[in-house]
C-alpha positions in Angstrom: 0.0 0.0 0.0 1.3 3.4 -0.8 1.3 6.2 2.2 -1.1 8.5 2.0 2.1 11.4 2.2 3.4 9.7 -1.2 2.6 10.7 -4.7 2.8 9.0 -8.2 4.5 11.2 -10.7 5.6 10.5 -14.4 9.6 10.8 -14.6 9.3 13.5 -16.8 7.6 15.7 -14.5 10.1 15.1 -11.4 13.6 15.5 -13.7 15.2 18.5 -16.1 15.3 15.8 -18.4 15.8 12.6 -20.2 17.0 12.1 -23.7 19.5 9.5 -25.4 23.1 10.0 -25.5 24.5 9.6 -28.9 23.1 7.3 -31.1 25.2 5.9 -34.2 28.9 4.3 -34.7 31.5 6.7 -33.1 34.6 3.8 -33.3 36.4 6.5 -35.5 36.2 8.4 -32.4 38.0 6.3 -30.1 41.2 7.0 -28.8 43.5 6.4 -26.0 42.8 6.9 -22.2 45.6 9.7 -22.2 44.3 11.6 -24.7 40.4 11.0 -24.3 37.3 11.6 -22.8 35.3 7.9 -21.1 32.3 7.0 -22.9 30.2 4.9 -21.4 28.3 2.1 -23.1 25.4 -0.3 -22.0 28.0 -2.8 -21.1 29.6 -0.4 -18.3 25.9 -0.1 -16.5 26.5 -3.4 -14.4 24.6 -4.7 -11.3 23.6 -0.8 -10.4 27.0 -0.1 -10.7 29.2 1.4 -13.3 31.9 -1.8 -14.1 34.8 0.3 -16.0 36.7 -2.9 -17.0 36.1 -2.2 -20.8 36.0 1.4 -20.7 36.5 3.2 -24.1 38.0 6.9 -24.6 36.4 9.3 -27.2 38.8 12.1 -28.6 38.0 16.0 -26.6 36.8 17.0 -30.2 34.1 14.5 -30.6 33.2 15.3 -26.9 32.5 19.0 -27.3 30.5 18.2 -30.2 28.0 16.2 -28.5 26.7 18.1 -25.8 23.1 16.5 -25.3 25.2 13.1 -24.7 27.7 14.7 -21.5 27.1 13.5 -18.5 27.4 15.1 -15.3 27.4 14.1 -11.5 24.3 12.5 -10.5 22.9 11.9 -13.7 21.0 8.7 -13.7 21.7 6.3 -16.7 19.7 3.6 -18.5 20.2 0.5 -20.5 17.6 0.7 -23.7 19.1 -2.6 -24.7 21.0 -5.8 -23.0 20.3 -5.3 -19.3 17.3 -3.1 -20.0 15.9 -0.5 -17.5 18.7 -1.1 -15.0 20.1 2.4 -13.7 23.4 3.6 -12.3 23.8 6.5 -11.1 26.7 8.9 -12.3 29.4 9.1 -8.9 29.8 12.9 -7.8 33.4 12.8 -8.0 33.5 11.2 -11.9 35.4 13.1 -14.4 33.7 14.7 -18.1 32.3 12.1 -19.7 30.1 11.0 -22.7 27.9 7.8 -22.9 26.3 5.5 -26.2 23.4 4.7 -26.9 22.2 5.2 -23.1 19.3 7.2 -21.5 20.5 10.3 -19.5 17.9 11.2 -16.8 19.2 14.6 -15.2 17.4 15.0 -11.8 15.6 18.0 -10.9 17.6 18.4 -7.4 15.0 20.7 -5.7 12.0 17.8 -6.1 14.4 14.4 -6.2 17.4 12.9 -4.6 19.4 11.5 -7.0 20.2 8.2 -4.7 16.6 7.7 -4.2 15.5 8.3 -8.0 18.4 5.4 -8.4 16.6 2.8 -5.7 13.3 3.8 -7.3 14.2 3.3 -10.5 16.0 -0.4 -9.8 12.9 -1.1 -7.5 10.6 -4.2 -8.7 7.7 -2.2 -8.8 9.4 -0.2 -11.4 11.4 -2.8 -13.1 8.4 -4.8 -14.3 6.9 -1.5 -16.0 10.2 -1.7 -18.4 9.9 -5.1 -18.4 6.0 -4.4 -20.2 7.7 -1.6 -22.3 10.8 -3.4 -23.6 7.9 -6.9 -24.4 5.3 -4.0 -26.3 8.6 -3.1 -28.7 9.6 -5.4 -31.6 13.7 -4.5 -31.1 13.5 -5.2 -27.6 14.5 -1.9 -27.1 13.2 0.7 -24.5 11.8 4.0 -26.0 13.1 7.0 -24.4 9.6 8.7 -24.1 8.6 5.4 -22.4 11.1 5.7 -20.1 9.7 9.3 -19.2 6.5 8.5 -19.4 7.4 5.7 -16.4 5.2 6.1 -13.0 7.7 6.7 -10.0 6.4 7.0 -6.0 7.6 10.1 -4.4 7.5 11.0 -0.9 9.1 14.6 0.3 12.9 15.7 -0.8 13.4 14.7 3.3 11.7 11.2 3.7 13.8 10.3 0.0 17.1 11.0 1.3 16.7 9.1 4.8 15.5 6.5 2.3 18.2 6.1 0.5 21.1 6.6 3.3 19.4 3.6 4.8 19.7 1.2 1.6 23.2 2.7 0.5 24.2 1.9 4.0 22.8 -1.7 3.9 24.7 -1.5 0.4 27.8 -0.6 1.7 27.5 -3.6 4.5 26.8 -6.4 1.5 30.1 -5.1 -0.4 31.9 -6.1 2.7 30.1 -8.9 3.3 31.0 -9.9 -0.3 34.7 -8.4 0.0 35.2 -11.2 3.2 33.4 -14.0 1.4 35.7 -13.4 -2.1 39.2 -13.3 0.7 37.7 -16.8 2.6 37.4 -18.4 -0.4 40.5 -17.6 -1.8 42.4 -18.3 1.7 40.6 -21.9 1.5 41.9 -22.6 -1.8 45.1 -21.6 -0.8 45.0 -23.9 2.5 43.6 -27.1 0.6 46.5 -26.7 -1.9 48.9 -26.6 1.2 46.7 -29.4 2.4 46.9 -31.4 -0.2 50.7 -31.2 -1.7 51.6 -31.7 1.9 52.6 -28.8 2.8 50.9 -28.4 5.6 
């Protein structure tokens, strides 16, 4: 049941905007780390995180030409494709960058807290509406006015960021849940080696 305090809003009402970030082939483009500009791609939107493994650079000239696709702090980002209607949110201390063939949703700081839009956004309640938008298109692509026409809950600015300091803290507490789980595993492979060879 939704509290009485909350209200259902369309995305496009709550945000400055949301548009696509350039569309097209732009492997011309690419260049080195040293000498470029990161441009993320569907691929670097990973588990509500941005996975930089396969990063790709775009030269500073192609980046000034494509203004509508910059991303800044606290942008929100959205797979149209692949892992559809996941969304990571843009880290405040991430330098220039451009992004491919994602959905930019800037936040509209004064109604939404970025975090929160994030949780939102990733919740089930709205990851089954993309779900129904990516099944009514025949590419199996989300449209970006679907994507702004999508229904969001909103309590006040206050209520969202307690919100979301309580999952990101529950967040934070699974990473190093995971972090001690990855080092146990790999101290008992180590140990049954030992074992094993007769080491130990």
């Amino acid at each position: 049941r939704i509290p009485e305090s909350w209200e259902v809003k369309l995305l496009n009402l709550v945000t400055e905007k949301v548009n696509v970030g350039f569309v097209g082939t732009c492997e011309k483009f690419y260049t080195d780390k040293t000498n470029g500009i990161p441009m993320l791609r569907t691929g670097n939107l990973q588990n509500e995180k941005l996975d930089l493994t396969e990063l790709k650079y775009v030269t500073k000239e192609f980046h000034e030409l494509n203004k509508k696709s910059k991303l800044k702090p606290f942008d929100l980002l959205v797979a149209r494709h692949g892992s559809s209607g996941q969304c990571v949110m843009v880290p405040k201390d991430f330098p220039d960058s451009n992004c491919l063939n994602i959905v930019i949703i800037r936040n509209n700081f004064e109604i939404c807290d970025s975090m929160f839009l994030q949780y939102m956004f990733n919740s089930n309640l709205i990851q089954k509406q993309m779900l129904q938008k990516k099944a009514g298109s025949t590419q199996g692509v989300i449209n970006t006015k679907e994507i702004a026409s999508t229904k969001i809950l909103l309590p006040a600015l206050e209520e969202q960021k307690q919100i979301a300091e309580i999952l990101s803290t529950v967040d934070n507490k699974l990473e190093n849940l995971k972090e001690k789980k990855l080092f146990f595993e790999e101290l008992k492979k180590g140990l049954m080696q030992k074992l094993l060879t007769g080491e130990v």
